[in-house]
Structures are given as structure tokens and as C-alpha cells.
C-alpha angles and dihedrals in degrees: 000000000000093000094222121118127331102337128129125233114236128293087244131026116198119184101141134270090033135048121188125188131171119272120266132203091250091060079082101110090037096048089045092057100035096058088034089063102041089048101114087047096048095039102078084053114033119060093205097057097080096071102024112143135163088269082054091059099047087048087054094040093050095052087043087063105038093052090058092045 
């Protein structure tokens, strides 16, 4: 990633001792639990945790792939 313009930064990221990548679709079940247990922390700051829901996360997953796409 050059950060000029529109370009993307790469699909995967390494620089130990973390790796990032871009959601997929199937992160479905993973994203869904990991929000779902963190809920009474996120609630107080995040507006969209009150009502999140599994519906919530695909929604999220699906516009997350389509805006890399």
C-alpha cells in the first residue's frame, strides 16, 4: 500500500505479532460471537450495539465486501 489515491491496501497485512485481512463473508459465525460477547462492553459506546443481531453482522459483512469489491 502506497496510500495515494484510490488504492487498497493489501488483502493481508503481516508485521508479527499481528496479521490483519479484510473481512469475508464466511467471517460470519466469528464476527457474530466476537461482538455478542463483548456487547455490555460495546453498548455505552457504540450506538449500533443495542440492537445488534446476526442479521446485524451479515449486513455488515455483505457491505464490507462489496465495498472492497
Amino acid at each position: 500500500m502506497t496510500g495515494q489515491g484510490n488504492e487498497r491496501p493489501n488483502e493481508l497485512i503481516e508485521h508479527a505479532p499481528v496479521t490483519l485481512r479484510r473481512f469475508r463473508a464466511d467471517d460470519l459465525d466469528a464476527l457474530f460471537q466476537a461482538v455478542t460477547e463483548s456487547l455490555d462492553h460495546l453498548r455505552p459506546w457504540m450506538p449500533w450495539a443495542a440492537d445488534y443481531s446476526r442479521a446485524s453482522a451479515e449486513e455488515y459483512l455483505a457491505g464490507s465486501v462489496k465495498g472492497w469489491d
